[in-house]
C-alpha positions as CSV (number, residue, x, y, z in Angstrom):
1,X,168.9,114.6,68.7
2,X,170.8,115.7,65.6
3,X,173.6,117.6,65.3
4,X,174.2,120.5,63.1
5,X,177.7,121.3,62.3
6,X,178.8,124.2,60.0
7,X,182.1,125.4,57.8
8,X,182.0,128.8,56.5
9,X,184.6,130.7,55.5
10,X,182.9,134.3,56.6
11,X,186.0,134.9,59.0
12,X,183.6,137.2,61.6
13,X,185.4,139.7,63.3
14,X,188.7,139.2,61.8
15,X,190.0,142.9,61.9
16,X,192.1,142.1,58.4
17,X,193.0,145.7,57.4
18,X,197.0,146.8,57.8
19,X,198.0,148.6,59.9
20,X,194.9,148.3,62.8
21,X,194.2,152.2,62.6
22,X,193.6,152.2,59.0
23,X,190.0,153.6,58.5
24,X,189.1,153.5,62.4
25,X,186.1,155.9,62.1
26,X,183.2,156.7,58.9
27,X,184.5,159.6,56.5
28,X,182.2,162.0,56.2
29,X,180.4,161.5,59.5
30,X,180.6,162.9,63.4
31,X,179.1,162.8,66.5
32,X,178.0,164.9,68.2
33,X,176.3,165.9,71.8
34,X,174.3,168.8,72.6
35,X,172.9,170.0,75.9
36,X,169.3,170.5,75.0
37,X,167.4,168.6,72.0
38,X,167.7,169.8,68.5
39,X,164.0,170.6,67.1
40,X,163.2,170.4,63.7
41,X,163.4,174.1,62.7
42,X,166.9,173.7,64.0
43,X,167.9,170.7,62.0
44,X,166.3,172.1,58.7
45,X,168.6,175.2,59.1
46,X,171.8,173.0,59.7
47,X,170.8,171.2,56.7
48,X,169.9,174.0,55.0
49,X,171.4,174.5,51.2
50,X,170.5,178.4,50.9
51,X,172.1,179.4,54.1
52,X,175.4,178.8,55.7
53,X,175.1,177.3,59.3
54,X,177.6,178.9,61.9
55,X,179.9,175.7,62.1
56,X,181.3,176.5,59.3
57,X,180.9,173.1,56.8
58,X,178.1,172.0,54.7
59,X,175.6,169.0,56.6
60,X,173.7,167.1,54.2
61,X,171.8,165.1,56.8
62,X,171.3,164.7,60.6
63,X,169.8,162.0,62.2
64,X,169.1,160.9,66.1
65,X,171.5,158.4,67.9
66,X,170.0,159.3,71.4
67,X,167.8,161.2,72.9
68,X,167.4,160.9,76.6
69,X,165.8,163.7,78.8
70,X,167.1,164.2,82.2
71,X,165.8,162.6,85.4
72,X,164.9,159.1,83.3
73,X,163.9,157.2,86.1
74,X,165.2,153.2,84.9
75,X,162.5,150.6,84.4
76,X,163.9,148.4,87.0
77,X,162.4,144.9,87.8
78,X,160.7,145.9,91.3
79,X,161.6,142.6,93.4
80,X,165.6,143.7,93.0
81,X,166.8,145.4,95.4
82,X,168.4,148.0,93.3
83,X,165.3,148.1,92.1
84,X,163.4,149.5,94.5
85,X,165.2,152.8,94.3
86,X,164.5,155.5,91.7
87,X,167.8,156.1,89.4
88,X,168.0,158.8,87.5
89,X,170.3,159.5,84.2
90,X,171.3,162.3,83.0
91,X,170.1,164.4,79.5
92,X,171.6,162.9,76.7
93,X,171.5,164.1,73.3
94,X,173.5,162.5,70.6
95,X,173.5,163.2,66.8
96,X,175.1,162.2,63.5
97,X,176.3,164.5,61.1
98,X,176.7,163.4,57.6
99,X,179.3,165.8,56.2
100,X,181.4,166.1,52.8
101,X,183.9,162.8,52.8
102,X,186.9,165.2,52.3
103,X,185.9,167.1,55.3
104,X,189.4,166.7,58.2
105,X,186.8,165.2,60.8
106,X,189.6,165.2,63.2
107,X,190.5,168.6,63.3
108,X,186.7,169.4,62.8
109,X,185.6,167.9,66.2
110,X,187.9,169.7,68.0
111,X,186.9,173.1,67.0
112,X,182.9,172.2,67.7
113,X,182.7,171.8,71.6
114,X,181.6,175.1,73.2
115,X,179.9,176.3,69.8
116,X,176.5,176.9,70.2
117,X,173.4,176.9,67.8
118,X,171.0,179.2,68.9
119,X,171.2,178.9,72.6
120,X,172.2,175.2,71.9
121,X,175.9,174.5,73.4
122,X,177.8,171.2,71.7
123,X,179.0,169.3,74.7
124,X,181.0,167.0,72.8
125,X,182.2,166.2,69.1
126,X,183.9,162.9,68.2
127,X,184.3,160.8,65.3
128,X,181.8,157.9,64.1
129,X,184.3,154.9,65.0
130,X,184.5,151.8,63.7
131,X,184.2,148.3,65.4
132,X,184.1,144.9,64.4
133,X,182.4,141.7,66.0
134,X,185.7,139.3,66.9
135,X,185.5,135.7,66.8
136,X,186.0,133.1,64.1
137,X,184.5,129.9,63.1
138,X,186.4,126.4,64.4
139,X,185.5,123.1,63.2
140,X,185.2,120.9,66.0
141,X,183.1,117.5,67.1
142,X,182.3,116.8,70.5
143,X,180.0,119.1,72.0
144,X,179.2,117.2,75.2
145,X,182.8,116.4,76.0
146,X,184.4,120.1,74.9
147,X,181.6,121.6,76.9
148,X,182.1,120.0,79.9
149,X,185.5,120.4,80.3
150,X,185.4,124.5,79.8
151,X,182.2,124.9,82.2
152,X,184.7,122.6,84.9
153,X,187.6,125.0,84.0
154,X,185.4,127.8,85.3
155,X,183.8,125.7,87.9
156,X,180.2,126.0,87.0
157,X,178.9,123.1,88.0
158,X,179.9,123.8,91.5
159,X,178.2,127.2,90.9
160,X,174.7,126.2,89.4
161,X,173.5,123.8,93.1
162,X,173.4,127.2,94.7
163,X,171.6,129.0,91.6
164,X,171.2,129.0,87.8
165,X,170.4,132.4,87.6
166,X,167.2,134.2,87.9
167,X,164.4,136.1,85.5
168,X,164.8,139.4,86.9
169,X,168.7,139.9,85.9
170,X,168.9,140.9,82.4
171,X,172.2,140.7,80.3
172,X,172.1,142.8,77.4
173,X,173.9,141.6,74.3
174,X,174.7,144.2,71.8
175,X,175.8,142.4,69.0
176,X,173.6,141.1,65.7
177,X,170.9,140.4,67.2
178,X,169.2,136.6,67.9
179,X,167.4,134.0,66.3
180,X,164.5,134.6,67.8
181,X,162.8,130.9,66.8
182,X,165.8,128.9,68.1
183,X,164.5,126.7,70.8
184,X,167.4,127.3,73.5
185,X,165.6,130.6,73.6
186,X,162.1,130.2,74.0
187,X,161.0,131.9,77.2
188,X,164.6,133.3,77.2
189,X,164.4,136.8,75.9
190,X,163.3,139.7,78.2
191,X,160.1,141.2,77.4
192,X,159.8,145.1,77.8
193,X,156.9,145.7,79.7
194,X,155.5,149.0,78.7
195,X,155.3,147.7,75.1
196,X,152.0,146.1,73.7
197,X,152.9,143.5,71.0
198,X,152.9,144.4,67.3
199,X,150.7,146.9,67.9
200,X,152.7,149.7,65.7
201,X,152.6,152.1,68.4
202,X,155.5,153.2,71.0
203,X,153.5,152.3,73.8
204,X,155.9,153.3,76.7
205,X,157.4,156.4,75.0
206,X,161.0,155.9,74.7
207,X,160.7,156.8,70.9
208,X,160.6,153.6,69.4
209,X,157.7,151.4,68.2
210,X,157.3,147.3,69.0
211,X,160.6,147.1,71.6
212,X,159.3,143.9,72.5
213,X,162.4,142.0,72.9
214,X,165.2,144.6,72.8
215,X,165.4,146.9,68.7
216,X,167.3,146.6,66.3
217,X,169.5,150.2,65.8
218,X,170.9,148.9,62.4
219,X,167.2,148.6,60.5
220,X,164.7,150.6,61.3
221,X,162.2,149.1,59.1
222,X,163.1,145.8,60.5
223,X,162.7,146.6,64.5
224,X,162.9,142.6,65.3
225,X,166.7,142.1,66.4
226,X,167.0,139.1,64.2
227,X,170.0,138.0,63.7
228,X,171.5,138.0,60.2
229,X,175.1,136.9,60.5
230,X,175.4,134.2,64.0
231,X,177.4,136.0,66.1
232,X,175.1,137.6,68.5
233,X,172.7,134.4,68.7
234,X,176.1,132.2,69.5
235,X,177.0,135.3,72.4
236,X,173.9,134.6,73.6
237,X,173.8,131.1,74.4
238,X,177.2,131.4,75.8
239,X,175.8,133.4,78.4
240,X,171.8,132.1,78.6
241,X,170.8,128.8,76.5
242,X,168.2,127.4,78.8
243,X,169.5,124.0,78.5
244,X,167.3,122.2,75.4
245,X,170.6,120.7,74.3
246,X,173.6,122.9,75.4
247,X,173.3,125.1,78.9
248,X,174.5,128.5,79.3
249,X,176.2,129.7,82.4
250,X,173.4,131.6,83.5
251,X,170.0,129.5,81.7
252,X,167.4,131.5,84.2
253,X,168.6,134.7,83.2
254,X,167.2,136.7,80.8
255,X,168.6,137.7,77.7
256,X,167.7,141.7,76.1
257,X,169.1,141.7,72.2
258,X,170.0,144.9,70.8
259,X,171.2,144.9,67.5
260,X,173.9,147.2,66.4
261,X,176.0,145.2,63.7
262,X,175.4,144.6,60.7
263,X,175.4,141.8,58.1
264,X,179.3,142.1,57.6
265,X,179.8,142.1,61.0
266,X,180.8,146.4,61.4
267,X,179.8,148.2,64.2
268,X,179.9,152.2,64.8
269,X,179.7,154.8,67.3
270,X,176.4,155.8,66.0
271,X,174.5,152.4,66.7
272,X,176.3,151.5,69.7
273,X,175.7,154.2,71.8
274,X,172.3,154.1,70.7
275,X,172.2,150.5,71.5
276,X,173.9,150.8,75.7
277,X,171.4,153.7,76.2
278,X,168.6,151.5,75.6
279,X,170.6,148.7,78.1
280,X,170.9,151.2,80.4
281,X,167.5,153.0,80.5
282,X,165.6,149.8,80.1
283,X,166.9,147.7,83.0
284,X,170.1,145.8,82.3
285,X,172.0,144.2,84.7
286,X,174.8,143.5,82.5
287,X,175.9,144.8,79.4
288,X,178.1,142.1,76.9
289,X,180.1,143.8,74.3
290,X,181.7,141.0,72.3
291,X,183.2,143.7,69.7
292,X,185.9,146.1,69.1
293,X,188.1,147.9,67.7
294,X,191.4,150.1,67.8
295,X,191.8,153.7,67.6
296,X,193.2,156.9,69.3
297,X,193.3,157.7,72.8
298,X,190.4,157.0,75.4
299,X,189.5,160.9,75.5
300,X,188.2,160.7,72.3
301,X,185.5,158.0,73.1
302,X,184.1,160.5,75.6
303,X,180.1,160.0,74.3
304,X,180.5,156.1,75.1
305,X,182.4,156.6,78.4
306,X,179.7,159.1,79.5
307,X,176.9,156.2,79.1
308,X,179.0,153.7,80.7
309,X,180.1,156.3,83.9
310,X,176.2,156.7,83.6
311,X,175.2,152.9,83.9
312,X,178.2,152.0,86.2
313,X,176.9,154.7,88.6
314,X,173.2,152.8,88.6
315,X,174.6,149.5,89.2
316,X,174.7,147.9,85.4
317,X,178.4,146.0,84.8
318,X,179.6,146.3,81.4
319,X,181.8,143.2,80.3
320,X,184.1,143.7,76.8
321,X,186.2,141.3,74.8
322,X,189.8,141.9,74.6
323,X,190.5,141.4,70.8
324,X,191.7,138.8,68.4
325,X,195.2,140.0,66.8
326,X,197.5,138.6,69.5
327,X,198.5,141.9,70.5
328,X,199.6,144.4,73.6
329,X,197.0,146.7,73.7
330,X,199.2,149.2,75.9
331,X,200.9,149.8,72.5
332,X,197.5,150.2,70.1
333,X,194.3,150.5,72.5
334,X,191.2,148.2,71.6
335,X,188.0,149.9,72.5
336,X,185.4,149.3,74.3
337,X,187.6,147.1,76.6
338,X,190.2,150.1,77.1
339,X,186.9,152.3,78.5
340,X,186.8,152.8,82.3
341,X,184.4,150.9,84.1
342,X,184.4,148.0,81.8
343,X,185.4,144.2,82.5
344,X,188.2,143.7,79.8
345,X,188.0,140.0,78.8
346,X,190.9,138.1,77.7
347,X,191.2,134.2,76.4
348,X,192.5,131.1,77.8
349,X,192.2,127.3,76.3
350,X,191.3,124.3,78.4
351,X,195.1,123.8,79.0
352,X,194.4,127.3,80.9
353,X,197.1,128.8,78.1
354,X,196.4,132.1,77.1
355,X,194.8,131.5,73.5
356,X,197.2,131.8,70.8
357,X,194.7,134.8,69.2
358,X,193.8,136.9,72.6
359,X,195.1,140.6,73.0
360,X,196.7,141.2,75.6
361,X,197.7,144.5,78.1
362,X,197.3,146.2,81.5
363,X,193.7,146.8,81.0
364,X,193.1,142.9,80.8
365,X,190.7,142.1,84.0
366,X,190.4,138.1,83.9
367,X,190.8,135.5,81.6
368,X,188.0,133.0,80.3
369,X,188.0,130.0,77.9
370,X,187.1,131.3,74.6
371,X,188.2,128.4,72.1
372,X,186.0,125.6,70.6
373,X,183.3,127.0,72.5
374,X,179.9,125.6,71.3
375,X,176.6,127.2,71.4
376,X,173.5,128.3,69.4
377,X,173.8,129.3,66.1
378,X,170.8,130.4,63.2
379,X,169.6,128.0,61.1
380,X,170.0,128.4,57.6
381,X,167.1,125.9,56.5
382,X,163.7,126.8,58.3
383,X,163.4,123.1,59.6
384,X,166.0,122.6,61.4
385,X,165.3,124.2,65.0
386,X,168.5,123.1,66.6
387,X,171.0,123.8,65.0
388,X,174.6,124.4,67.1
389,X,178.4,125.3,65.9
390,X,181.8,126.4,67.0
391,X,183.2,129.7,67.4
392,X,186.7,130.8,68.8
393,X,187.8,134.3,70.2
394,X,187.8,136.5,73.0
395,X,183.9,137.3,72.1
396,X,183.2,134.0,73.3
397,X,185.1,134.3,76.7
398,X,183.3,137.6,77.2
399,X,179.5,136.3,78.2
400,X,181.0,133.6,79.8
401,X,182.3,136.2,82.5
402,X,178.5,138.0,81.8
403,X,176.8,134.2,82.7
404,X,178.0,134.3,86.0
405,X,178.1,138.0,86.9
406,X,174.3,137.4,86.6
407,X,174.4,134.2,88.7
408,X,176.0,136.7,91.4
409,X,173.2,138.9,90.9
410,X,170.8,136.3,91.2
411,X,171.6,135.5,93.9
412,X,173.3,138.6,95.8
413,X,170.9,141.5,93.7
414,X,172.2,144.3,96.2
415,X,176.0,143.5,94.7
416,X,177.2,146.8,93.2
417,X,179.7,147.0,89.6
418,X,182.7,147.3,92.3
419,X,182.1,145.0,94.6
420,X,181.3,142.7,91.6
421,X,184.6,143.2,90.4
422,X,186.7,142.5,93.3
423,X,184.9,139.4,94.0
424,X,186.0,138.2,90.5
425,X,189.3,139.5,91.1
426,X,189.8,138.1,94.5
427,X,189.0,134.7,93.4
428,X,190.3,134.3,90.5
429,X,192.9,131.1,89.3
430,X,196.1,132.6,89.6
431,X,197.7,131.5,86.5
432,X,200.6,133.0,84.1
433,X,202.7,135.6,86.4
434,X,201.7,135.7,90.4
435,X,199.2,137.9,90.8
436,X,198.1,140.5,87.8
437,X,200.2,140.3,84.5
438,X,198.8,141.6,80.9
439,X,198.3,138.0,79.9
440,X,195.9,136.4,82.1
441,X,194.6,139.7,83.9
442,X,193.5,138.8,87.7
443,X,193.5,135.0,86.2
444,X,190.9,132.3,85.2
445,X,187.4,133.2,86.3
446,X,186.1,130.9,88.8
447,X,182.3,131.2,89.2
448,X,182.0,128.9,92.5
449,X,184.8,131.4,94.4
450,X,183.0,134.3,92.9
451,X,179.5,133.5,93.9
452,X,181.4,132.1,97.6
453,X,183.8,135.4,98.1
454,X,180.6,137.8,97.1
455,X,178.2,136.2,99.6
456,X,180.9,137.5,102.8
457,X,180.7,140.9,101.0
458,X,177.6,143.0,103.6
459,X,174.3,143.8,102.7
460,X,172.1,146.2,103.9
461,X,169.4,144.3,105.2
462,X,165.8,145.9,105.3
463,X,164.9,144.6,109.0
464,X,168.2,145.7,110.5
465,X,167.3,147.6,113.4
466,X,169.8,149.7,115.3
467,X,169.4,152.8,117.0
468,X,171.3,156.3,115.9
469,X,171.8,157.3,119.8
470,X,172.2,154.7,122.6
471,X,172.3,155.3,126.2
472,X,175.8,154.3,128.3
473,X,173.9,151.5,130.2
474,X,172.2,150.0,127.8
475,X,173.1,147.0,125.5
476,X,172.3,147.1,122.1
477,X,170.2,144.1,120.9
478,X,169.7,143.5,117.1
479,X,167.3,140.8,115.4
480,X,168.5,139.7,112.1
481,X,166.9,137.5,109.7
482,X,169.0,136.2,107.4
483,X,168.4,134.1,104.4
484,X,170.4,133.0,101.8
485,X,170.9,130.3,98.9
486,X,173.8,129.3,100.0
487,X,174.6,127.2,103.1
488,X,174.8,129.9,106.2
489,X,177.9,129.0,108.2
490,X,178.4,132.0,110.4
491,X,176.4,135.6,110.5
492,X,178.6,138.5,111.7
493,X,177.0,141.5,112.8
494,X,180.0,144.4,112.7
495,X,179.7,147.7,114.8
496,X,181.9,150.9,115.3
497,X,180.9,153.5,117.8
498,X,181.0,157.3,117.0
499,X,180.7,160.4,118.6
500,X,178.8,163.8,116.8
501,X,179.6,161.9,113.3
502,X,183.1,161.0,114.0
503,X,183.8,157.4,114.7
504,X,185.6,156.8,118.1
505,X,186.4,153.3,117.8
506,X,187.5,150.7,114.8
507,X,185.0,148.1,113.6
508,X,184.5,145.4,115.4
509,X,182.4,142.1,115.3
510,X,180.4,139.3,117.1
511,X,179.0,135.9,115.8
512,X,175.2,136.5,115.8
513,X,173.3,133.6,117.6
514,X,170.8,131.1,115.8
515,X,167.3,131.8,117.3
516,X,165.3,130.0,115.1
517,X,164.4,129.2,111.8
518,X,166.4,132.6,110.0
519,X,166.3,134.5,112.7
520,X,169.5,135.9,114.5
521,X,170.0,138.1,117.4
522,X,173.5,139.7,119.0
523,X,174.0,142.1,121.9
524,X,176.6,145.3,121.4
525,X,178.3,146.3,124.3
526,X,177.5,149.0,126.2
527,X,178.4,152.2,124.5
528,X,181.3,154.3,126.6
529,X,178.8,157.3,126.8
530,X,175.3,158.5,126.7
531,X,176.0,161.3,123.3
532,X,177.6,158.0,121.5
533,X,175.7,156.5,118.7
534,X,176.8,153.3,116.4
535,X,176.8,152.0,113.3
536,X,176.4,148.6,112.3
537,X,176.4,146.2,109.2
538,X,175.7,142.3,108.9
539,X,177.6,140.0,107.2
């Protein structure tokens, strides 16, 4: 097979402006979100140039970022276990304002909250920030050899005998979209299933026509999420090439492409949370945000934060790279990896040295290799179908840590964003200063330790069967069966016993006996009175 190598000098993601806040949101644009939809009669009087609107400043335009009614039950694949329940999100309305470029937008925002239009309340008012996608092109030679070494660093290998991922986890990658034709793709991309193919028509009524593979929120003439600049096909690969010629960490994982950056690589406000509430309502497991930029103070970035609380709290995980300037972000915050709720991903090189270009801070969760990393890349001439190349920053060390959350949700689907994280945490390599420094975070992600340490963490099991009131003189039998992909060395079966809802006793446990095939059984001792009842869990 051939290899493709590329030098450009298109320095992607390079945040180049001095000092980092200059221009951090649009002029002459705001967000804002309002408690019940606006309707067009509404909009045409805001807009309106023979009447003044009550908020006090002309708006020339106003256009829809999201619009989400309450009680939007998630389209979940139905054989995860999440899945199976009904999650509901709440109303979400989001609009942009396009205002005069000399208007003070942030003394305007916070004078709107509370202000009403009609019976309308504004929620929230924020500025349109600014993002960039950050990572920059390496020339390098080697691809079997370079890859190898950073997958061992992580401990794939060791990872991938026990699974390689599996079609019903979804990581979303909002980024510039994906070469749709590349062959380390092909049977790849998540396919929305209330959407009928090119048919022009928004067949599952979410307000956007032909969502076949994900959208694309920069175009709306062009709905395809094609990628027009490399950086989100590259992400991609990182975290789901199916193995053609290079192998992501998770290659049976699905990959949904939203589109929110454009050709020169800028992201805002507007497009990105258009682009997570579409992860979110469309059934994500993992959100990869390989972009960022630096601004003011977290309580600004409320309309973001309220769609991550939102997806955090229905079990997505939302993974962000740290930044590319080599600084401490405790002094100058870099967004989204400064949001609650969100994996903050910092660099390390195969020497497992922090990368000479990584931020760094308190908000740093875990370190991943991010330099020379090869993957995917568009093609520039229409026959050549496998084209590769080398990027460096902390966006590629990002999906590495999205690969193999979604090799723990393959395999462990019932794992929630918390438990997820301490797993990671727990088994992290220690490197840099013991324990957590601002450097290295928790340390080197290690997906064999992960995948181990999350398989100890209890799962509700459907055919658990336990009575909520026992008699004195009775033993408590349970039946278990227990399955797993991983080799089953002990099953614990842990029981407290409680007395009108207050627990009477600390938790205790007993090594369930093999019966058979995957079928375990283990006897509770008899409970110290007839009014107690028990609560159990099996690990």
């Amino acid at each position: 097979m051939r290899l493709y190598f590329r030098r450009t000098l298109l320095g992607i993601g390079l945040l180049l402006a001095s000092p980092l806040l200059a221009q951090h949101f649009v002029p002459g644009e705001l967000l804002v979100r309002t408690k019940e939809p606006w309707r067009t009669q509404t909009i045409n009087t805001l807009t309106s140039k023979q009447q003044k609107n009550t908020l006090g400043f002309e708006i020339e335009a106003v256009k829809t970022v999201l619009s989400r009614p309450e009680k939007n039950t998630f389209k979940r694949q139905a054989s995860m276990l999440q899945s199976a329940q009904e999650n509901n999100a709440d109303a979400f309305y989001v609009y942009t304002l396009t205002v005069s470029p000399d208007l003070d937008i942030l003394t305007t925002v916070q004078s709107l909250p509370g202000q009403r239009i009609g019976d309308n309340e504004i929620l929230v008012a924020q500025p349109n920030y600014r993002y960039k996608l950050i990572s920059y092109p390496t020339d390098a030679s080697g691809y079997e050899n370079y890859q190898s070494t950073y997958m061992q660093l992580m401990n794939i290998e060791d990872a991938w005998p026990y699974t390689t991922g599996s079609a019903d986890v979804v990581i979303a990658v909002i980024d510039s979209g994906i070469d749709t034709d590349h062959q380390e793709f092909a049977g790849q991309l998540w396919q929305n299933p209330g959407e009928i193919p090119n048919n022009f028509i928004d067949d599952d009524n979410n307000g956007l026509i032909d969502d076949i593979i994900g959208y694309n929120f920069v175009s709306s003439t062009n709905r395809v999420p094609e990628d027009d600049l490399g950086h989100g096909t590259h992400v991609s690969g990182i975290a789901a090439s199916k193995g053609v010629f290079l192998t992501g960490v998770c290659p049976s994982c699905k990959i949904m492409s939203v589109k929110a950056a454009n050709a020169k690589g800028d992201l805002y406000d507007s497009e990105i949370i258009s682009a997570i509430g579409y992860a979110v309502d469309n059934g994500a497991n993992i959100v990869n945000m390989s972009f960022g930029g630096y601004g003011q103070s977290t309580t600004t970035r409320n309309l973001i934060q309220a769609l991550i609380d939102d997806g955090h709290e229905n079990g997505i995980v939302f993974v962000a790279a740290m930044g590319n300037e080599n600084i401490n972000t405790n002094t100058t915050a870099f967004y989204p990896a400064a949001l609650n709720h969100v994996l903050a991903i910092s660099s390390v090189d195969t020497n497992r040295s922090k990368s000479s270009f990584s931020n760094f801070g308190s908000v740093n969760f875990i370190a991943a290799p991010g330099k020379l990393i090869p993957a995917a890349y568009p093609s520039e001439d229409i026959t050549i179908t496998d084209e590769y190349t080398y990027l460096s920053g902390t966006s590629m060390a990002a999906p590495q840590v999205s690969g193999i959350i979604g090799l723990m949700k393959s395999i462990m689907p019932w794992l929630t964003p918390d438990e997820i994280r301490t797993a990671l945490q727990v088994s992290a390599q220690d490197v840099g200063s013991a324990g957590h420094d601002i450097y290295y975070g928790y340390g080197i992600v290690d997906a064999n330790m992960a995948i181990r340490y999350a398989d100890t963490i209890p799962a509700t099991l459907s055919d658990l069967t336990a009575p909520s009131a026992v008699s004195a003189n009775e033993t408590i039998s349970i039946d278990v069966t227990a399955t797993d992909n991983m080799d089953i060395m002990e099953v614990r079966l842990y029981y407290r016993y409680y007395e009108q809802n207050t627990a009477i006793s600390d938790w205790a446990f007993l090594t369930m006996s093999h019966i058979s095939g995957s079928l375990y059984s283990g006897d509770i001792p008899v409970a110290p009175s007839s009014s107690t009842s028990v609560q159990t869990y099996v690990a």
